[in-house]
C-alpha positions as CSV (number, residue, x, y, z in Angstrom):
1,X,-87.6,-42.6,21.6
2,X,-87.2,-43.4,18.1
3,X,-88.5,-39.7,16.0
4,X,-89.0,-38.2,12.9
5,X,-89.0,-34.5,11.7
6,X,-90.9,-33.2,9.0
7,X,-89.2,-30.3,7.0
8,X,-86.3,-28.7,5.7
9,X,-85.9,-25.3,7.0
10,X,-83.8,-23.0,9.2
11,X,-86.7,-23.9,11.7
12,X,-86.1,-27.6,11.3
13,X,-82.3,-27.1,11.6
14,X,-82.8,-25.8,15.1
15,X,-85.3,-28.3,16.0
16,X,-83.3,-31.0,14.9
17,X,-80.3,-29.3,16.6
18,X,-82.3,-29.0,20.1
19,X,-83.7,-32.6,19.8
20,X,-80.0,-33.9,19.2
21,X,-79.9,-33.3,22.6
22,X,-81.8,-34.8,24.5
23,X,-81.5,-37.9,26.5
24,X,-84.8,-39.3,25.4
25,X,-83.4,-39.6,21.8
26,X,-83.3,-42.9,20.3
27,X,-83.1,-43.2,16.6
28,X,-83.3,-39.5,14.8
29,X,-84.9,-38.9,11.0
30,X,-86.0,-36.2,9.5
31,X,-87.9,-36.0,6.0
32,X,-86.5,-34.2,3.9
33,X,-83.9,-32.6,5.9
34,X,-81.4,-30.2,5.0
35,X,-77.2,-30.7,5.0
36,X,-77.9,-28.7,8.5
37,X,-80.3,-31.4,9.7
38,X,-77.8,-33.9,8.3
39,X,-75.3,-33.3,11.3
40,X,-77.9,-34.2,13.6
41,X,-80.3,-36.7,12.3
42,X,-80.5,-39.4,9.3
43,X,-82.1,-37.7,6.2
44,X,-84.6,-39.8,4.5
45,X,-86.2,-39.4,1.5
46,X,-90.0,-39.5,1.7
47,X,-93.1,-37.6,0.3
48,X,-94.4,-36.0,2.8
49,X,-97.7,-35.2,0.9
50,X,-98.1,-38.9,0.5
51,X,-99.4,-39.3,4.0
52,X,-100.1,-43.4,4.0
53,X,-96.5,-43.3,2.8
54,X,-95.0,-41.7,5.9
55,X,-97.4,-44.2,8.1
56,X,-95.3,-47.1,6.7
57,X,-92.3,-45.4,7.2
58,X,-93.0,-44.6,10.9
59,X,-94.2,-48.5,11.0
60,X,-91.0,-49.8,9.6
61,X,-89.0,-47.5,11.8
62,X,-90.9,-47.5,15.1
63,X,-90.9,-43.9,15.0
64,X,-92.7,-43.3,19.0
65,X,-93.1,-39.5,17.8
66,X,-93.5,-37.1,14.6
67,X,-92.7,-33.4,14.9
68,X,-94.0,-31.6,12.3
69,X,-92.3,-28.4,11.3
70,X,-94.2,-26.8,8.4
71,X,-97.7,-25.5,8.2
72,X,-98.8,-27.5,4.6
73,X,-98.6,-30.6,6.2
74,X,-100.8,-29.8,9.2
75,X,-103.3,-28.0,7.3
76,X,-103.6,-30.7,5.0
77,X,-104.0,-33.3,7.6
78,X,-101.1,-35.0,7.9
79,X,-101.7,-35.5,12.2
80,X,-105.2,-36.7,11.4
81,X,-103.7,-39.5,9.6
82,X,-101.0,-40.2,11.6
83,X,-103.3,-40.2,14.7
84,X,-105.2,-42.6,13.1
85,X,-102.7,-45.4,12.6
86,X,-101.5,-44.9,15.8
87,X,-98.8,-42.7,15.9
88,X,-98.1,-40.1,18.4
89,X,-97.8,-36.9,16.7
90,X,-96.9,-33.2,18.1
91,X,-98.9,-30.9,16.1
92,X,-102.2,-30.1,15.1
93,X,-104.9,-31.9,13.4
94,X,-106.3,-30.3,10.4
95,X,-109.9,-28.6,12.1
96,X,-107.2,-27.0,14.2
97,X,-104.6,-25.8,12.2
98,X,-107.2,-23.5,10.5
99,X,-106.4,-21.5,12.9
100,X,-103.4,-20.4,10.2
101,X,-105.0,-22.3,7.4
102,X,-108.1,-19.6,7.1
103,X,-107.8,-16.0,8.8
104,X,-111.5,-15.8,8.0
105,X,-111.8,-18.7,10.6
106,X,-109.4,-17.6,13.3
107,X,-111.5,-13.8,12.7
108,X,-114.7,-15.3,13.8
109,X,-113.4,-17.6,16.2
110,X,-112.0,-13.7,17.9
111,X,-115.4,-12.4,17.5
112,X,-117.1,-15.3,19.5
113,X,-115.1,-15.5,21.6
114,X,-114.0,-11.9,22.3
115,X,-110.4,-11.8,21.7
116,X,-109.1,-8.6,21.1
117,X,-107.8,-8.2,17.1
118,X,-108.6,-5.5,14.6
119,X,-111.9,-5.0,12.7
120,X,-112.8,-7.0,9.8
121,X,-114.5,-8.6,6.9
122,X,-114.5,-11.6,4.7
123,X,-115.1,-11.4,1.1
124,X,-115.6,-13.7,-2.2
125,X,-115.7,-11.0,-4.5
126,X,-114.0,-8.1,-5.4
127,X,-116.7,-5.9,-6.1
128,X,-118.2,-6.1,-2.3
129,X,-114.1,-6.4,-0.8
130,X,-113.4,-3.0,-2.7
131,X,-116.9,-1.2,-1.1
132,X,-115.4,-2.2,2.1
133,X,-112.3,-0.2,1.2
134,X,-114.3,2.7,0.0
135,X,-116.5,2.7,3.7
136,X,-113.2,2.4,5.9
137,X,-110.7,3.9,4.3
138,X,-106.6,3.5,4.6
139,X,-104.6,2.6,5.6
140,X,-106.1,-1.1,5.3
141,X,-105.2,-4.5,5.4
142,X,-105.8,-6.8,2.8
143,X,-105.0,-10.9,3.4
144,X,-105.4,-13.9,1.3
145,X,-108.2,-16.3,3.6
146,X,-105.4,-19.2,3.4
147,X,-102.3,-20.0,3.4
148,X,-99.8,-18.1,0.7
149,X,-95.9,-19.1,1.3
150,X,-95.5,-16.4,3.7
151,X,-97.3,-14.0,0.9
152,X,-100.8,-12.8,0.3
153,X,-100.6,-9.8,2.9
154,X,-100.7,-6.1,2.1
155,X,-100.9,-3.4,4.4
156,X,-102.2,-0.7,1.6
157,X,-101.2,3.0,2.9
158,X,-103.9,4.1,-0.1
159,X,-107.0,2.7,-1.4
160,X,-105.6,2.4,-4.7
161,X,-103.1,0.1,-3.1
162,X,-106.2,-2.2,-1.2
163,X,-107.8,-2.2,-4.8
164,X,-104.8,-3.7,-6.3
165,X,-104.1,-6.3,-3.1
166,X,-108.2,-7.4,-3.8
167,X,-107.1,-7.7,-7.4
168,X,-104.2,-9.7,-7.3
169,X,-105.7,-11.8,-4.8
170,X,-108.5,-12.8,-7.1
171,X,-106.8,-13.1,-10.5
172,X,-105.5,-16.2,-9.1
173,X,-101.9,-15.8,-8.4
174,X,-102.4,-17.4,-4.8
175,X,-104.4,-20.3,-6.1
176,X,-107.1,-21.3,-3.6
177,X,-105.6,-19.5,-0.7
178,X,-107.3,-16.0,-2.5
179,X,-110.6,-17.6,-3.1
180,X,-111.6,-15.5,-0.6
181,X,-110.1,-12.1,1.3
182,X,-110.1,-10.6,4.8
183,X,-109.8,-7.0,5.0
184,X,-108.8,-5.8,8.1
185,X,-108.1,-2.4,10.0
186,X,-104.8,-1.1,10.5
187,X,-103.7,-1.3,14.0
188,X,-101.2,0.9,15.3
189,X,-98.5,0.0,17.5
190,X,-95.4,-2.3,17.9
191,X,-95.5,-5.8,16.8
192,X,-94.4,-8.9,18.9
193,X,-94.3,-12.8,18.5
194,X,-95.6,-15.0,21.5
195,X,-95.1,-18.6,21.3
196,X,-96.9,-21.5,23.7
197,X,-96.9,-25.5,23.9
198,X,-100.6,-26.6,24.1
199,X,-102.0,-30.2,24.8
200,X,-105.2,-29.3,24.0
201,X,-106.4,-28.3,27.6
202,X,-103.0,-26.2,28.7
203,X,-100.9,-23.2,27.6
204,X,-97.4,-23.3,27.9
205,X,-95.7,-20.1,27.6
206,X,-92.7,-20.4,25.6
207,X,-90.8,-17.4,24.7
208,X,-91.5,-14.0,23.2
209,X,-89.8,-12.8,20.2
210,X,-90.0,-9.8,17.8
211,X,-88.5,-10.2,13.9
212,X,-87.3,-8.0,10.8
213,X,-89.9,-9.0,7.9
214,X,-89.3,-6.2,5.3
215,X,-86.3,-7.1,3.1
216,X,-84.9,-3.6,3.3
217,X,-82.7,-1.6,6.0
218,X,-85.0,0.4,7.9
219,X,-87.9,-2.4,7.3
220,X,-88.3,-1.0,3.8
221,X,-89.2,-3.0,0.8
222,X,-91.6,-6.0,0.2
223,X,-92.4,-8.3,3.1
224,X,-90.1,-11.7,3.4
225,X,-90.6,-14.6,5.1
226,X,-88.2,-13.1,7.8
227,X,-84.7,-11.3,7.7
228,X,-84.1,-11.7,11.0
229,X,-85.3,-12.1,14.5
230,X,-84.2,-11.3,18.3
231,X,-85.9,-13.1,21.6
232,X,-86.7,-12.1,24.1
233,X,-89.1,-9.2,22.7
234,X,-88.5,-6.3,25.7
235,X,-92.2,-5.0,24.6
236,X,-93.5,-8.1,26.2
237,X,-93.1,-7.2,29.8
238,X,-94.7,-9.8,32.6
239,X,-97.9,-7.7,32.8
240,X,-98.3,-7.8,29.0
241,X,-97.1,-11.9,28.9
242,X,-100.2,-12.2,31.7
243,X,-102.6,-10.4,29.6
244,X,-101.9,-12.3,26.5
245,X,-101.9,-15.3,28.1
246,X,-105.6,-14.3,29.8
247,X,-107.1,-12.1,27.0
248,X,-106.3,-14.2,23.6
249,X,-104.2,-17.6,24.2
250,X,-106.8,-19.1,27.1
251,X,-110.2,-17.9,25.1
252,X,-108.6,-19.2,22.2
253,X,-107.4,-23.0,23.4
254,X,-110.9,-22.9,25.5
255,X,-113.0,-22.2,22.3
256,X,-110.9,-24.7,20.4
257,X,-111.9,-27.4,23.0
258,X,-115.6,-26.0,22.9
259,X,-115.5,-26.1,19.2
260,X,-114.5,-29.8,19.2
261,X,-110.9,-29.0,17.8
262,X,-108.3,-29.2,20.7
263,X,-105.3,-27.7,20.1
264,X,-102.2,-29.8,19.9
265,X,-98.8,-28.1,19.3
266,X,-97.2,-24.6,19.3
267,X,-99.9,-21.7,19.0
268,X,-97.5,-18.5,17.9
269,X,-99.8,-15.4,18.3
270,X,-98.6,-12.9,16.1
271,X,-99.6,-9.5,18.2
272,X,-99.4,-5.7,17.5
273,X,-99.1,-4.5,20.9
274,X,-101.3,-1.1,21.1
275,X,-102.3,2.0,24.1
276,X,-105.1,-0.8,25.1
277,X,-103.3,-3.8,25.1
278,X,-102.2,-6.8,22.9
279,X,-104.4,-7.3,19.9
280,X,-104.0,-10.7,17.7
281,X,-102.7,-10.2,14.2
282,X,-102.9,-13.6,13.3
283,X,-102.3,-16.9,14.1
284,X,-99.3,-19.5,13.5
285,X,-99.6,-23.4,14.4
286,X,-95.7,-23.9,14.2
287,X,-92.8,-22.3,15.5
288,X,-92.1,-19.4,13.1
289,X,-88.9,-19.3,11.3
290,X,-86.4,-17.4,11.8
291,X,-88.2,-16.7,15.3
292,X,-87.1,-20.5,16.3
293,X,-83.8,-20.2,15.4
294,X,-83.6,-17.6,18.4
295,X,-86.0,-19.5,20.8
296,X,-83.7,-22.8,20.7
297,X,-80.9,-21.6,22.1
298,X,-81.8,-20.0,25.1
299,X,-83.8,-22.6,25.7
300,X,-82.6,-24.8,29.0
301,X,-85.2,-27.5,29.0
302,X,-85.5,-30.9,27.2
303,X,-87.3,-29.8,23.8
304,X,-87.9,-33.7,22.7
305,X,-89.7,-33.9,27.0
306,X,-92.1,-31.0,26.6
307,X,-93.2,-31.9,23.2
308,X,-94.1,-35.3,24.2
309,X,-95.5,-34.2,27.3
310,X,-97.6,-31.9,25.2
311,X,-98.6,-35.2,23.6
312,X,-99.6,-36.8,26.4
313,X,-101.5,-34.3,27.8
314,X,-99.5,-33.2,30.6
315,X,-98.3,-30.1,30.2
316,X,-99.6,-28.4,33.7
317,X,-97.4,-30.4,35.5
318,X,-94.4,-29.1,33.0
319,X,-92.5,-25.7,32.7
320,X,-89.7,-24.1,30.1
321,X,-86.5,-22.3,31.8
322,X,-85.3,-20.0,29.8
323,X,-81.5,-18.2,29.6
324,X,-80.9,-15.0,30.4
325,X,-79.0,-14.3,27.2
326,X,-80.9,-12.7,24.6
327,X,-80.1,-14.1,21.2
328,X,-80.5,-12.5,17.7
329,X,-80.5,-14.2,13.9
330,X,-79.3,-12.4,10.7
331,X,-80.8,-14.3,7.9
332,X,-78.5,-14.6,4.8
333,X,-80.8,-14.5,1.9
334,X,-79.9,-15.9,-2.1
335,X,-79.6,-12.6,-4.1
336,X,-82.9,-12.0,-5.9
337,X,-85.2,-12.7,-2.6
338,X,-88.1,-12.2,-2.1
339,X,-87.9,-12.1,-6.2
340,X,-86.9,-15.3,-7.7
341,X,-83.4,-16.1,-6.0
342,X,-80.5,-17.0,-7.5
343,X,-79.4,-20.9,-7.2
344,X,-76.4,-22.9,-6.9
345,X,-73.8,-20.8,-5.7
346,X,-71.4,-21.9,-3.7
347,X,-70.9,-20.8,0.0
348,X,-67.2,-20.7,1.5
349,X,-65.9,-20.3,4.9
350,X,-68.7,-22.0,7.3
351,X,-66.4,-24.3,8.9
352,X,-65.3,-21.2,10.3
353,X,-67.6,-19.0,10.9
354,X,-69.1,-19.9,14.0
355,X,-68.1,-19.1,17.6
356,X,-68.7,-20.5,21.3
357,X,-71.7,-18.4,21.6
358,X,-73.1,-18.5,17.8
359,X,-74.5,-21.0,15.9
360,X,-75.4,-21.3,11.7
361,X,-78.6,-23.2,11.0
362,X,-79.1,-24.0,7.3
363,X,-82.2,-23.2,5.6
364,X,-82.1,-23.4,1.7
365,X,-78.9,-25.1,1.8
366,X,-77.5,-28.7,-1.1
367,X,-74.3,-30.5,-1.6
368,X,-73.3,-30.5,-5.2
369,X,-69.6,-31.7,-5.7
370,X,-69.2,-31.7,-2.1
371,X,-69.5,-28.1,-1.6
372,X,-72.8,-26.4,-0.2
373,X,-74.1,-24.3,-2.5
374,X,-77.8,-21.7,-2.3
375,X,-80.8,-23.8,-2.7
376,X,-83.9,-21.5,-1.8
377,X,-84.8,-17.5,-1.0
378,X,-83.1,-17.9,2.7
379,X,-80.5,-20.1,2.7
380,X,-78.8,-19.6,6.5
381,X,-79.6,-18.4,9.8
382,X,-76.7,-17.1,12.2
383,X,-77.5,-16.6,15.5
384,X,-75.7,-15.2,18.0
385,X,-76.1,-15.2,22.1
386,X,-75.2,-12.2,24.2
387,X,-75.7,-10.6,27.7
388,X,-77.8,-7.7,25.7
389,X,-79.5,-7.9,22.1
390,X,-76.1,-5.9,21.4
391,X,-73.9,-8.3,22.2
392,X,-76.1,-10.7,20.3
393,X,-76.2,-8.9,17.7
394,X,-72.2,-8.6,17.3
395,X,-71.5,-12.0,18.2
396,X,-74.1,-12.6,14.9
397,X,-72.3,-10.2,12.9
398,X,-68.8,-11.5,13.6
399,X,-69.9,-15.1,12.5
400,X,-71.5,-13.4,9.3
401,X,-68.3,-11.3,8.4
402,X,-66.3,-15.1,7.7
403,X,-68.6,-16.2,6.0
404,X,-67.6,-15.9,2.1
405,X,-70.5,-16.2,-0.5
406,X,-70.8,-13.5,-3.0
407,X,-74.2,-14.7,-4.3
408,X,-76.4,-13.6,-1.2
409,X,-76.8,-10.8,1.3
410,X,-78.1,-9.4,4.5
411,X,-79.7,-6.9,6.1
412,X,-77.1,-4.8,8.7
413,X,-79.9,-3.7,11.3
414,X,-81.3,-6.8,12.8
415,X,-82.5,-5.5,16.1
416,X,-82.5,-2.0,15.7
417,X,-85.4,-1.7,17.7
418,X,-84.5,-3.5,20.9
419,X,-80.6,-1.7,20.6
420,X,-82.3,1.6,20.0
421,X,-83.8,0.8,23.4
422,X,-80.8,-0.2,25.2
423,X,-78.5,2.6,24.1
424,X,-81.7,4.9,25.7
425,X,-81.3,2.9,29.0
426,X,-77.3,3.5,29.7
């Protein structure tokens, strides 16, 4: 099976790393790729936002399946088009993905169908978004309706802070994504990832996972894209995996289908998990990153065979076996993150950083003079697999520690949480 991967991120690294893999590989390409991705598959230069461009590519190729890593592309309709000419494609179409594309959208589609998530509002304006925040209160959420790079979301512990969130919002800084708001209330509890493979008519479960999105130790500072993640999450017992599963994932691919829209691809259910139960944060229509970067490896099945047979539709005839092994990821971030990071420094000592039971996955990675040097905010992902989240967590660190690159940093407490809780347990 001839493929191609959009993307050029840690996720995409792991992807392409999984994929490698597989039996059912024929030819592998990814667009743009990453040095990373380079070690796995043939990196092709191709515009991605130029969709009729990547149907000739996948013509000339005979690529028999895209996998789309990135939300821009899906919400912009890059599966519509594909679909269109032809080619298979394992991710959603554009009706779909605004299920992440517009939290006003995926708020409604909760109310109709009575999936549990906090109260709301949507807003054009600032004037009635701010009255809101005078009725209700703080602590408050305030969200940019689309997407924002990972941005756009304040959780404002005074109303002076939600005033400033509606503000910034409108002025313009997130372009059309902060056209309009959703305010939301402030749940209490602890926060979990839950991932699934749909085809439109069946949930797959596929891991749980719980990640470090503060830039500071202690989850202190301005939220990031991700510092670091650990699966499995232990807040997402069986009993609470059945209830997701029953109370928000199956409403929500059922409403889909009702709607129309069927999902195709991986639903991740961001979910604060309260006294009453899970309740939905928000939606994702992609593997999250760095969470995917600790789903691949304990991952036993054929990643390339489930996503095709999410594809074709046959999914409740399929299943994902998982490790036992947790595994945890330390992201390594350009100094300057979540600011504007610095670029082009060069990173030493990866040839011999990594262990039997760790791997590095490259995220903002380039080659200049034959050296890799920082490229982006979050430049590498080391993951390490261990019999606890401790062990995984050391066998991360280790691999960090010989790794020599002045110009970035990490935080030291990935998984304090989840170690917190096994020290209790001895």
């Amino acid at each position: 099976m001839n493929v191609l991967l959009i993307g050029s991120g840690g996720r995409e690294h792991a992807l392409a790393w999984k994929i490698a893999a597989s039996p059912l590989l024929g030819m592998f390409y990814a667009a743009p790729g990453n040095p990373g991705i380079a070690e796995h598959a043939e990196c092709v230069s191709l515009d991605t936002e130029d969709h009729d461009a990547v149907v000739r590519f996948c013509r000339e190729r005979e690529i028999e399946l895209v996998l789309i890593g990135p939300e821009a592309p899906l919400v912009t309709g890059l599966t519509d088009t594909l679909i269109s000419a032809g080619i298979p494609v394992f991710g959603p179409t554009a009706d779909a993905a605004r299920l992440e594309g517009s939290k006003g959208f995926t708020k409604d589609l909760c109310a109709r169908y009575g999936i549990p998530t906090a109260a709301y509002g949507r807003f054009a304006d600032a004037d009635r978004a701010k009255d809101y925040v005078r009725k209700v209160g703080a602590p408050i959420v305030v969200k940019a309706d689309g997407l924002a790079a990972g941005k756009g979301v304040t959780i404002a512990m005074t109303e002076e802070e939600a005033y400033a969130a509606i503000d910034e919002c409108f002025s313009g800084v997130f372009g059309s994504a902060g056209a309009e708001v959703v305010i939301e209330e402030f749940l209490q509890g602890e926060e979990a990832s839950f991932f699934c493979l749909c085809d439109g008519k069946t949930a797959l479960p596929f891991g749980t996972a719980q990640d470090h999105k503060r830039v500071g130790e202690g989850d202190v500072g301005p939220n990031t894209g991700g510092m670091g993640a650990y699966s499995p999450a232990p807040v997402m017992t069986e009993e609470m995996v059945a209830r997701t599963m029953r109370e928000i994932i199956e409403p929500t691919l059922n409403g889909m289908a009702e709607m129309g829209t069927p999902f195709v691809g991986v639903l991740y259910a961001g979910l604060m998990i309260t006294e009453n139960g899970p309740s939905l944060i928000e939606f994702n229509v992609r593997f999250g990153d760095p969470e995917c970067q600790v789903l691949m490896p304990r991952l036993k099945d054929d990643l390339l065979a489930l996503m095709k047979g999410a594809v074709d539709g046959q999914l409740a005839h399929m299943s994902a076996r998982w490790r036992d092994e947790a595994a945890l990821t330390v992201v390594l971030a350009a100094n300057g993150y979540p600011g504007k990071p610095e670029k082009g420094s060069p990173i030493m000592g990866l040839d011999g950083a990594a262990f039997d039971n760790t791997q590095i996955f490259h995220a903002g990675t380039a080659i200049n003079d034959g050296r890799i040097v920082a490229n982006g905010g979050r430049v590498l992902n080391v993951t390490g697999l261990g019999e606890t989240v401790t062990k995984a967590r050391d066998a991360a660190y280790r691999a960090v520690d010989r790794i020599d690159w002045p110009g970035g940093f990490c935080r030291r407490d990935i998984g304090w949480r989840a170690i917190t809780r096994e020290a209790e347990s001895v």
